[in-house]
N, CA, C and O of each residue as an XYZ file, in Angstrom:
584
protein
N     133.665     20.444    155.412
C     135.065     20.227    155.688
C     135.170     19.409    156.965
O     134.550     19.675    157.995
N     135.944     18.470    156.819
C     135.899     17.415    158.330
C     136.652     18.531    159.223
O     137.203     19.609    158.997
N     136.364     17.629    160.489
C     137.265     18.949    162.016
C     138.766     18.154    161.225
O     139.119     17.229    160.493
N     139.388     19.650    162.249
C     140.634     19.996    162.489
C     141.416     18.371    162.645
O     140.799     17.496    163.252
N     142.906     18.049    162.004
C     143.171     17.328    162.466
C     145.044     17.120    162.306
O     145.942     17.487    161.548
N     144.918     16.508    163.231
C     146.384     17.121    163.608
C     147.468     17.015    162.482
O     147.206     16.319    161.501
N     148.413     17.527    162.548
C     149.294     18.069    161.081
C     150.301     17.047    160.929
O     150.816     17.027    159.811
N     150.592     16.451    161.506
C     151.645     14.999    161.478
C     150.430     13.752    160.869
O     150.789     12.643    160.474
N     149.444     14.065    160.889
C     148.647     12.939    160.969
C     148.283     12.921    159.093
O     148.038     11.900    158.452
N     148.337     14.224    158.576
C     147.895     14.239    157.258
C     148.899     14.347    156.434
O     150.001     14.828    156.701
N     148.481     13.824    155.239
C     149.667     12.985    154.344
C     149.922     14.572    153.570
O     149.125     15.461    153.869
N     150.696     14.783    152.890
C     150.975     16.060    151.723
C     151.342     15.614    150.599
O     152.421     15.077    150.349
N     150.105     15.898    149.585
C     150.955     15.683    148.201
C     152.124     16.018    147.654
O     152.786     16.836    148.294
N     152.644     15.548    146.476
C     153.387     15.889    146.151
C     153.634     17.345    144.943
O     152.750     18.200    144.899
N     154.572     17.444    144.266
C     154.765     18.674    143.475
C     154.328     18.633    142.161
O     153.953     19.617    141.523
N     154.395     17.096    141.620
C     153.753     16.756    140.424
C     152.241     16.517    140.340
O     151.597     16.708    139.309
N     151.673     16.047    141.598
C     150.318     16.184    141.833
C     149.482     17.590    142.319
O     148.273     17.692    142.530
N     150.221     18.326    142.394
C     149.911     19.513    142.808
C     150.024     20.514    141.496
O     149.353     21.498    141.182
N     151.422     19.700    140.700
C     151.115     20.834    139.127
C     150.003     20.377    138.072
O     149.549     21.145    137.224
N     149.720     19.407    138.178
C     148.615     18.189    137.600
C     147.070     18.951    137.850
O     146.324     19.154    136.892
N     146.700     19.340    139.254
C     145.761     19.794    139.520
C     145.336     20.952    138.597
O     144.349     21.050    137.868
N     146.528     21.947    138.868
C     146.647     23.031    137.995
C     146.508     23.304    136.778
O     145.827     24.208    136.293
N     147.456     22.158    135.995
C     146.941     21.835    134.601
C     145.574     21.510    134.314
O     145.132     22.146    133.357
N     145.096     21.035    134.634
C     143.614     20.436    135.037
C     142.887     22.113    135.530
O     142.129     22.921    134.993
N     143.149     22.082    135.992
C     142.026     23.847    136.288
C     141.881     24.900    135.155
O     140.932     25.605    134.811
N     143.343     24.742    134.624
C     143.463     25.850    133.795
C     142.380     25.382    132.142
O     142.015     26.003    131.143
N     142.263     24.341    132.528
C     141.427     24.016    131.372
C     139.839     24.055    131.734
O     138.989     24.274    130.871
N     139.500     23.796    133.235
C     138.274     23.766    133.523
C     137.753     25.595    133.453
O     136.625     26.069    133.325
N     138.878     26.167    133.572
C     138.735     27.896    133.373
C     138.592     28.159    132.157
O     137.947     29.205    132.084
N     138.886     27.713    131.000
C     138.627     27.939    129.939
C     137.236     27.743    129.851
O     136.628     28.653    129.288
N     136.640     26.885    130.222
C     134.741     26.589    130.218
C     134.528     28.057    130.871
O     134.344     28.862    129.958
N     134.498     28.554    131.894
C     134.504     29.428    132.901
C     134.283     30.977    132.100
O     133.366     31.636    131.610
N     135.576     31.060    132.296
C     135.520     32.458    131.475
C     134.798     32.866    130.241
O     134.382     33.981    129.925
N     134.711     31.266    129.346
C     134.013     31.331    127.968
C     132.585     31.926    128.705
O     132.466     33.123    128.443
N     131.906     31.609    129.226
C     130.682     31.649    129.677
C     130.844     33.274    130.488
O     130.430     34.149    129.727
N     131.275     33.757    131.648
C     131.582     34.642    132.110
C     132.582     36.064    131.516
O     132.839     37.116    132.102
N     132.937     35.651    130.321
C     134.129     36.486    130.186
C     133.091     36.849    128.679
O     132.122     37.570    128.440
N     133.957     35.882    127.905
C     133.899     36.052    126.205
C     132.454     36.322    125.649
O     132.194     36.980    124.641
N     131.463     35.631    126.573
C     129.941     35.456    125.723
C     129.531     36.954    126.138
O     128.652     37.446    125.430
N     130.107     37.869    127.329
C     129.527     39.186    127.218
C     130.326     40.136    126.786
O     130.086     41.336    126.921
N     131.212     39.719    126.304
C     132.267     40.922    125.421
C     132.040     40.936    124.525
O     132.119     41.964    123.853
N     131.473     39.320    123.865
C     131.391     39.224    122.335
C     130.197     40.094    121.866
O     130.014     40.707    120.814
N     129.315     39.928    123.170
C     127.953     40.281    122.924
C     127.837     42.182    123.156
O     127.090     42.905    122.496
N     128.301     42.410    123.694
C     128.819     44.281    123.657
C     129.241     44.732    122.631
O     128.967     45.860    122.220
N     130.172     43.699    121.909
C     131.074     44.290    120.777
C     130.226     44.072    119.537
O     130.058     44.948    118.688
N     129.717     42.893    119.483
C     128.517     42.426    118.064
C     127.009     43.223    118.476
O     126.268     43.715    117.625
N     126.818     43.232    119.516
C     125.437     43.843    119.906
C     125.514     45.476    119.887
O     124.482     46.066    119.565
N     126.319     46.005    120.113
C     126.606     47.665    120.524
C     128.101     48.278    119.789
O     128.327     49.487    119.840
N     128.820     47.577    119.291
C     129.940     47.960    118.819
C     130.798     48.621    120.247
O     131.411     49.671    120.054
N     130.812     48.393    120.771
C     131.568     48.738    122.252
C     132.540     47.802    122.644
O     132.248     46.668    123.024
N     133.824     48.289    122.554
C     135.360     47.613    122.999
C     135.967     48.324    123.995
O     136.505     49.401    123.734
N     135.954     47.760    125.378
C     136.202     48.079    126.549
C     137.692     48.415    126.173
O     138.050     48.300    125.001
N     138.673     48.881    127.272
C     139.981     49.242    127.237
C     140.453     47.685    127.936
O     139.777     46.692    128.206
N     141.642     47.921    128.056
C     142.250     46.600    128.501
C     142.563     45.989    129.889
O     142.892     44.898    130.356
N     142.247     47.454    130.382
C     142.234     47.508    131.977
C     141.126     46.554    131.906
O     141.255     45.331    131.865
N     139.949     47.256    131.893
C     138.842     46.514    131.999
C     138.743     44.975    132.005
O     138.741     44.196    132.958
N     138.672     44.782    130.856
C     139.269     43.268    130.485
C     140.221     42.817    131.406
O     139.659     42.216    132.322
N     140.692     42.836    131.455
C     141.802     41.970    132.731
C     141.092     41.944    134.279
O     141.031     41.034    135.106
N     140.510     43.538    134.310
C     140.063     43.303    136.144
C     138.498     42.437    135.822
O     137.841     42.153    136.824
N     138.106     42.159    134.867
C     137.056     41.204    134.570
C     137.301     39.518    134.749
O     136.625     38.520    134.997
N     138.581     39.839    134.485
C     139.251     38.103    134.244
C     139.451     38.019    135.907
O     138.832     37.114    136.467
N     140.427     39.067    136.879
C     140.775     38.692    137.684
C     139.558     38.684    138.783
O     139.828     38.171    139.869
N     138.231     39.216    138.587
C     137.323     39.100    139.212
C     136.549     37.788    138.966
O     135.971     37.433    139.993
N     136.429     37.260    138.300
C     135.745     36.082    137.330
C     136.252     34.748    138.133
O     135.571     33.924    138.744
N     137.903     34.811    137.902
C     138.677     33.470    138.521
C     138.443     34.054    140.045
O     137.775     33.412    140.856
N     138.983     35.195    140.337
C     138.651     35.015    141.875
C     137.020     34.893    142.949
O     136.692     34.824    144.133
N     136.674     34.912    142.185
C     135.301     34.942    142.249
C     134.804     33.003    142.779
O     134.081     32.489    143.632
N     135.771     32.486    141.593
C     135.593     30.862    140.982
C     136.482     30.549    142.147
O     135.905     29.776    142.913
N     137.262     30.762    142.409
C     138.503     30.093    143.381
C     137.964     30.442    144.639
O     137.793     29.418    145.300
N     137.710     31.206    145.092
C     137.388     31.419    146.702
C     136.456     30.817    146.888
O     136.417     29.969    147.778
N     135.272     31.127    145.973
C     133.662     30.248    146.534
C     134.092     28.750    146.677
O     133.721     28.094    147.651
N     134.622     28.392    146.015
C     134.626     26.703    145.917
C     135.719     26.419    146.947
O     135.778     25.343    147.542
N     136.481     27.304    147.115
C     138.076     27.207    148.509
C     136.679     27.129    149.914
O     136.598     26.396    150.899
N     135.966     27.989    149.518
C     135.156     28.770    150.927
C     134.033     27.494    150.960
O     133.594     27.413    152.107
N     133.492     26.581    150.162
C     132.541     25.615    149.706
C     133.187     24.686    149.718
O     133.329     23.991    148.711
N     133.833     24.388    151.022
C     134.152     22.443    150.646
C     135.924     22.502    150.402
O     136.519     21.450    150.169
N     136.590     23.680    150.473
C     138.277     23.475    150.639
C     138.977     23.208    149.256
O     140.192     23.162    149.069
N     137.790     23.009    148.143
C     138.416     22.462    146.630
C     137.562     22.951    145.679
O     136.356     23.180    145.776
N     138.251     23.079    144.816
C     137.785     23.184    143.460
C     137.403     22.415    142.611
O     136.874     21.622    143.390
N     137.167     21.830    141.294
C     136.832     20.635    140.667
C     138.080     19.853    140.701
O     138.260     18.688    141.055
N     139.257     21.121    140.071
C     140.113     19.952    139.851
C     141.073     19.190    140.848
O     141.949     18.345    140.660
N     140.563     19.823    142.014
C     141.223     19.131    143.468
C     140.258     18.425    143.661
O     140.818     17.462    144.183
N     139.237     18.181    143.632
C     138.393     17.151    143.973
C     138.573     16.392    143.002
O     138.362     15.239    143.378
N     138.824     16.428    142.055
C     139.649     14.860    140.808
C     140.576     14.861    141.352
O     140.781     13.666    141.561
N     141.901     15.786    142.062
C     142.775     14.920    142.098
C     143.397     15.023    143.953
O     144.485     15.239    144.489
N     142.188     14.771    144.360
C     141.927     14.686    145.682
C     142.660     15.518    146.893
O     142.719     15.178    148.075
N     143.351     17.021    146.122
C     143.742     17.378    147.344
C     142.817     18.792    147.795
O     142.225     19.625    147.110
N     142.952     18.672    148.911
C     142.277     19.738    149.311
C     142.936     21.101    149.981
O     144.130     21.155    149.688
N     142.512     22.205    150.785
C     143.234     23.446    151.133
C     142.766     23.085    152.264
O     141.879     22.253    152.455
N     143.614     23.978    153.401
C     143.055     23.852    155.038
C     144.265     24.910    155.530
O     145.233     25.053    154.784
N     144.198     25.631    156.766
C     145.018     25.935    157.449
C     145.903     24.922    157.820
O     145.671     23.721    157.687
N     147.409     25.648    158.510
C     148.490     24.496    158.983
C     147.489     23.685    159.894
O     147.309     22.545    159.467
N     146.825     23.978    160.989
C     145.976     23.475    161.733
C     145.121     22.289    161.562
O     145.045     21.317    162.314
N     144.321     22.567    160.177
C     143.583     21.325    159.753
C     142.258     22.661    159.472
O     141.256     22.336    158.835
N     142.354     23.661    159.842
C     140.679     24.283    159.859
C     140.357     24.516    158.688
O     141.218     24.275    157.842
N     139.180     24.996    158.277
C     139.117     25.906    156.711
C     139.434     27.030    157.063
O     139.308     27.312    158.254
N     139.945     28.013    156.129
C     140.803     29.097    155.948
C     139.655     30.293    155.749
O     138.745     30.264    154.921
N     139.909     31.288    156.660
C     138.721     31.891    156.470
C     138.544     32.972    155.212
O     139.438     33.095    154.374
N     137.599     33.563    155.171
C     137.609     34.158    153.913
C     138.645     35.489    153.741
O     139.133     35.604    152.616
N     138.937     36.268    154.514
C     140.289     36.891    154.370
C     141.638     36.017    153.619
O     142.259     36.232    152.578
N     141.751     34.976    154.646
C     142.834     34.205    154.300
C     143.087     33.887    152.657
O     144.104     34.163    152.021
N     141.589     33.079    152.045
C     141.421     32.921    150.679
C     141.643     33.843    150.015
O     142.657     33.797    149.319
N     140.988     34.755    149.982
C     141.492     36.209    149.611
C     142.927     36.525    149.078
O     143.240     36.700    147.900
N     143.527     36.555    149.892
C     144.613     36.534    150.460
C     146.033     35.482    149.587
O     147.197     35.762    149.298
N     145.256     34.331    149.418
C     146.399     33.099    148.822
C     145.768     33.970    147.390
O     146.740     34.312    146.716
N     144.339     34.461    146.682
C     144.143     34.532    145.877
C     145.078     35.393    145.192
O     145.495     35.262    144.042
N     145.377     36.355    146.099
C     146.080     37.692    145.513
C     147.478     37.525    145.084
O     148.014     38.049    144.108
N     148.143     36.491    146.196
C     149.724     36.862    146.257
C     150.201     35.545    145.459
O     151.401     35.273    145.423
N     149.082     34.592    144.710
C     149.205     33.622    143.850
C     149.669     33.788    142.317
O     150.431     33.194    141.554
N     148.532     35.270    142.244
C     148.811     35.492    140.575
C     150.581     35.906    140.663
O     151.347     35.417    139.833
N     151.020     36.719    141.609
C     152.557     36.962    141.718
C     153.817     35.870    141.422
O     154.791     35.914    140.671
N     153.244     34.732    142.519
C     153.940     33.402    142.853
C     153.685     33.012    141.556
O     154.758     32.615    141.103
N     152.831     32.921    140.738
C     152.770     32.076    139.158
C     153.595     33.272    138.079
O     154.462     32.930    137.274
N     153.166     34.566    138.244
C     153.410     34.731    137.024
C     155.127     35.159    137.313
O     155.757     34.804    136.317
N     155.894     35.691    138.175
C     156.980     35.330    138.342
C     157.762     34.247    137.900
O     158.524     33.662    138.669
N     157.583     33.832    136.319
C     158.181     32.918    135.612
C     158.435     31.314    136.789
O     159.313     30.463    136.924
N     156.985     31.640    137.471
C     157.021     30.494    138.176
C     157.495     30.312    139.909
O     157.165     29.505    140.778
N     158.254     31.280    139.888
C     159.122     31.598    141.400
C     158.449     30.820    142.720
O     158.928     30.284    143.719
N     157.332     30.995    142.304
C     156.324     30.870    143.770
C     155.912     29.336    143.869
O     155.644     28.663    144.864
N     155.955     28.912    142.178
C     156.077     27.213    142.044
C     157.013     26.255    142.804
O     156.805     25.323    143.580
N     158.593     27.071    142.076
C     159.769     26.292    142.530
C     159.975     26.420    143.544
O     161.004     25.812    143.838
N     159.231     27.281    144.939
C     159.865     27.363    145.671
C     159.137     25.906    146.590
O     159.555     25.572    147.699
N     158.505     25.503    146.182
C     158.077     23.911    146.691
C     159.404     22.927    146.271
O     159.386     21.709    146.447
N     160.329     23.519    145.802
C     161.520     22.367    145.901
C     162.501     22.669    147.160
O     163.244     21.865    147.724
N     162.316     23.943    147.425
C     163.105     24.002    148.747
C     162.359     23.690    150.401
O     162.787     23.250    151.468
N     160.861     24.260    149.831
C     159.995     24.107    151.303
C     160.188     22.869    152.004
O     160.548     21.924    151.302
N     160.044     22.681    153.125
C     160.056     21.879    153.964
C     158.808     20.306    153.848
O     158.966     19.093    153.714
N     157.609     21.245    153.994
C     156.173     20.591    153.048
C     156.197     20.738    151.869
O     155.250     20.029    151.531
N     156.680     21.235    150.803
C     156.298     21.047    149.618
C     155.368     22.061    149.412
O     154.420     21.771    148.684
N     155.398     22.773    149.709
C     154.137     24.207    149.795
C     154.684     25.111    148.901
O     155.899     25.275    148.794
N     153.810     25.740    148.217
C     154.152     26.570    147.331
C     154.111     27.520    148.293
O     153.494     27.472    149.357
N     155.003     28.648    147.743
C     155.239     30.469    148.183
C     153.706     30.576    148.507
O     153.431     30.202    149.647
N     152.661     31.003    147.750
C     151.531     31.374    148.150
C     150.581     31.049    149.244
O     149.776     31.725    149.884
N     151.026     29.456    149.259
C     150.261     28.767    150.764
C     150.946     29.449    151.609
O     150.312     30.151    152.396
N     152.644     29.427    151.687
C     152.916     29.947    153.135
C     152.697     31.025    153.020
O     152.233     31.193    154.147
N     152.631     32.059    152.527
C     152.139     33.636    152.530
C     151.240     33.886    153.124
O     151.219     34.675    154.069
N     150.107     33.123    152.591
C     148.742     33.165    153.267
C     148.567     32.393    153.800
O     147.343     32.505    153.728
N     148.690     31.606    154.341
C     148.947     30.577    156.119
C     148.023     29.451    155.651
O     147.400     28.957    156.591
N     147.786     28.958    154.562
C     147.123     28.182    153.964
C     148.275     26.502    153.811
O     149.496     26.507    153.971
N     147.496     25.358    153.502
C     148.150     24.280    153.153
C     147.262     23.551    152.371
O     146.043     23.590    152.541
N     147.982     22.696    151.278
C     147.424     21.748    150.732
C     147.265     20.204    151.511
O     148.031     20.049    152.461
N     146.584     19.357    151.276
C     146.738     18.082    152.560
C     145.871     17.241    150.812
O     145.022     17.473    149.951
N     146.823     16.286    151.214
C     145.259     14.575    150.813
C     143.981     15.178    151.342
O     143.982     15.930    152.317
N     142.574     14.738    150.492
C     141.926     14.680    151.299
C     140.948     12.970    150.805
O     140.301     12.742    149.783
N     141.138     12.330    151.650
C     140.180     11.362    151.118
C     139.027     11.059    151.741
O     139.073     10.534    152.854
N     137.620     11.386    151.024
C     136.548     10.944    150.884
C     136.219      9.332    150.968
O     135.067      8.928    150.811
């Protein structure tokens, strides 16, 4: 992650490039989970006849993506599909966000999305264009160009 650099100085994407990313992830998660999720359920259920409850299943999913999202937040500020579409995460500051923090955007994200979106739109009122979840967790999106 380059040093810190001052917050007037870095550009902020916009809301359509920022839902773009997303679209784009949610498909690179489909590879993800197939591999992490489905190939050992399938294989419990065809191998052992064993069908977990549903709890299970879900805190599998939410361990899986969070698992995927922090390492790569904590590895370089991006994920694949921010590194295609070049934006990256950082504190307001410019720093990387430490691993609490990630944590942290991870948790109060699934809320901000599945809230029929709430945590999306509220990047039409923010000031930066920040979704609910960045400012929650003291996180920001920035350009980053390589």
């Amino acid at each position: 992650m380059p040093a810190p650099v001052a917050i007037a100085m870095v550009p902020l994407p916009g809301i359509v490039r920022r839902i773009a990313s997303m679209t784009y992830e949610s498909l690179l998660l489909l590879g993800v989970l197939s591999v992490t999720f489905m190939l050992p359920h399938l294989a419990l259920g065809m191998g052992f006849e064993i069908a977990l409850p549903g709890w299970v299943l879900i805190s599998h999913i939410f361990v899986v993506m969070g698992a995927y999202f922090i390492w790569y937040w904590r590895h370089g500020g991006q994920t694949l599909a921010m590194q295609t579409w070049k934006i990256a995460m950082t504190t307001p500051s410019g720093a990387q966000p430490s691993l609490a923090r990630l944590a942290l955007r991870y948790m109060v994200a699934w809320p901000s999305v599945a809230c029929l979106g709430a945590g999306l739109l509220w990047a039409l009122i923010d000031r930066d264009r920040q979704f609910l979840h960045d400012r929650l967790a003291g996180t920001r999106i920035v350009f980053r160009r390589d």
